[in-house]
C-alpha positions in Angstrom: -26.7 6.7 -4.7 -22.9 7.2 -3.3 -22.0 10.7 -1.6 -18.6 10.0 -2.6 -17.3 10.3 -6.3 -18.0 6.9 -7.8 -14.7 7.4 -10.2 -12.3 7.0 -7.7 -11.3 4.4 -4.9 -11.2 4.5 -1.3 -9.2 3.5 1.5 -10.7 2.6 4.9 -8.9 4.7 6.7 -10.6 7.8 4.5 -7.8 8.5 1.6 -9.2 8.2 -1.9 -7.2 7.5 -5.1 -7.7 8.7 -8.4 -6.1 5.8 -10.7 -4.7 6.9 -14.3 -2.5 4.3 -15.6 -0.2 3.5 -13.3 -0.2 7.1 -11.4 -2.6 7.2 -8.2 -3.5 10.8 -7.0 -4.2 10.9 -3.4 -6.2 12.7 -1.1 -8.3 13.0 2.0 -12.6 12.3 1.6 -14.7 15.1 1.8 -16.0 12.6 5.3 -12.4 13.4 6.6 -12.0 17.2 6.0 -15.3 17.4 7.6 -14.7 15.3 11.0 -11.4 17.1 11.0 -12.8 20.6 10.6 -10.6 23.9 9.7 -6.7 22.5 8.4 -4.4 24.5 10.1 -1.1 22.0 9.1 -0.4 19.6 6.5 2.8 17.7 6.3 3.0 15.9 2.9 5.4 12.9 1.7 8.7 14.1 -0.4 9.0 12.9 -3.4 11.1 10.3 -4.5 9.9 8.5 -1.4 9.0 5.0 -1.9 5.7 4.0 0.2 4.5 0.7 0.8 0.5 0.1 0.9 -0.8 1.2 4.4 2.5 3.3 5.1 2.4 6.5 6.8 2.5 9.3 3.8 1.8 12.6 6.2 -0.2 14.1 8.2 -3.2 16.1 8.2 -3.8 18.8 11.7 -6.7 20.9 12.1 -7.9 23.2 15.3 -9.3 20.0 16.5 -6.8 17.2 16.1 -4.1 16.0 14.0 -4.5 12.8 11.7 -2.2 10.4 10.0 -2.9 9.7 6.1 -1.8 7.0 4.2 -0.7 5.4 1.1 -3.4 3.6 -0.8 -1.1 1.9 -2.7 2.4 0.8 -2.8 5.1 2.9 -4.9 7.3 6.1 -5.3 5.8 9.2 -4.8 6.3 11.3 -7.9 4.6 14.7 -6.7 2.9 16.4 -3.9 0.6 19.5 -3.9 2.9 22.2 -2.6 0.3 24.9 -2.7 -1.0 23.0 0.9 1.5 23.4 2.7 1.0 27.4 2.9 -2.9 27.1 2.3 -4.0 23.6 4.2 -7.5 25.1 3.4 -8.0 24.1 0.0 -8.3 20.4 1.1 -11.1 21.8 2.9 -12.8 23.8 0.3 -12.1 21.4 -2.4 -11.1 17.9 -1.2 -11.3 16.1 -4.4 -10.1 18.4 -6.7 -7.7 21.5 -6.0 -6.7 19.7 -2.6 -5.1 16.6 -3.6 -2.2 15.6 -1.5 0.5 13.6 -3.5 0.9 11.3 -7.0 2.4 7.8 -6.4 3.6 5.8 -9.2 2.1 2.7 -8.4 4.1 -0.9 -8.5 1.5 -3.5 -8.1 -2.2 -2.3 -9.5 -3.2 -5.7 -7.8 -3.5 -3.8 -5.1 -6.6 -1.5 -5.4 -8.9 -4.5 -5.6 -7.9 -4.6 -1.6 -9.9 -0.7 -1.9 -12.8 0.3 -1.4 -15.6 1.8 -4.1 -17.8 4.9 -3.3 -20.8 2.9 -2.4 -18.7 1.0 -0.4 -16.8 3.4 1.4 -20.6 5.3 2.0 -21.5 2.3 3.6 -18.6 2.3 6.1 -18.5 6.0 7.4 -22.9 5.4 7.4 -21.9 2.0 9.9 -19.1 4.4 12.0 -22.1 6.7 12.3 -21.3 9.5 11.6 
């Protein structure tokens, strides 16, 4: 049985995507907020940016470190979750839902077969051992 939610893709480097139509909602597992700990800082993407698969979106800090995240997908960033950037906390109190970093408007849906699904993305952060 997954931890993760099974309705949504994963990246490897621990960003899931939410895919309706051709808009992708992104955000951060609830396996990253955790390793992280408290979010002090998140820096999101602007929109209008166009982001290729892989490319640096932002940037995630917490009391313990700061972290890069990605883009799951390649495509123009149509809106980011403003309430973060003055209350980085909700990605930790809600990571799937209320703390969703940025839509993208996806170009090529080709690309989330090259993603990962929950049971897959389980077994990953299981084989990284933590």
């Amino acid at each position: 049985m997954s931890k993760s939610p099974t309705e949504l893709k994963y990246a490897a480097t621990h960003e899931w995507a939410r895919v309706e139509g051709d808009i992708v909602t992104v955000g951060i597992t609830e396996h990253a907020q955790d390793a992280l700990g408290d979010l002090v800082y998140i820096e999101l993407p602007e929109v209008g940016d166009s982001l290729k698969a892989a490319d640096e979106a932002g940037v995630v800090e917490s009391v313990k470190a700061a972290s890069d995240i990605y883009a799951p997908v390649t495509g123009e960033v149509i809106e980011v979750n403003a309430a973060l950037v003055d209350s980085p906390e909700i990605v930790n109190n809600d990571p799937y839902h209320d703390g969703w970093m940025y839509k993208i408007r996806m170009t090529d849906a080709a690309e989330l077969d090259d993603l990962l699904s929950a049971d897959d993305y389980d077994a990953q952060v299981d084989a990284e051992g933590h």
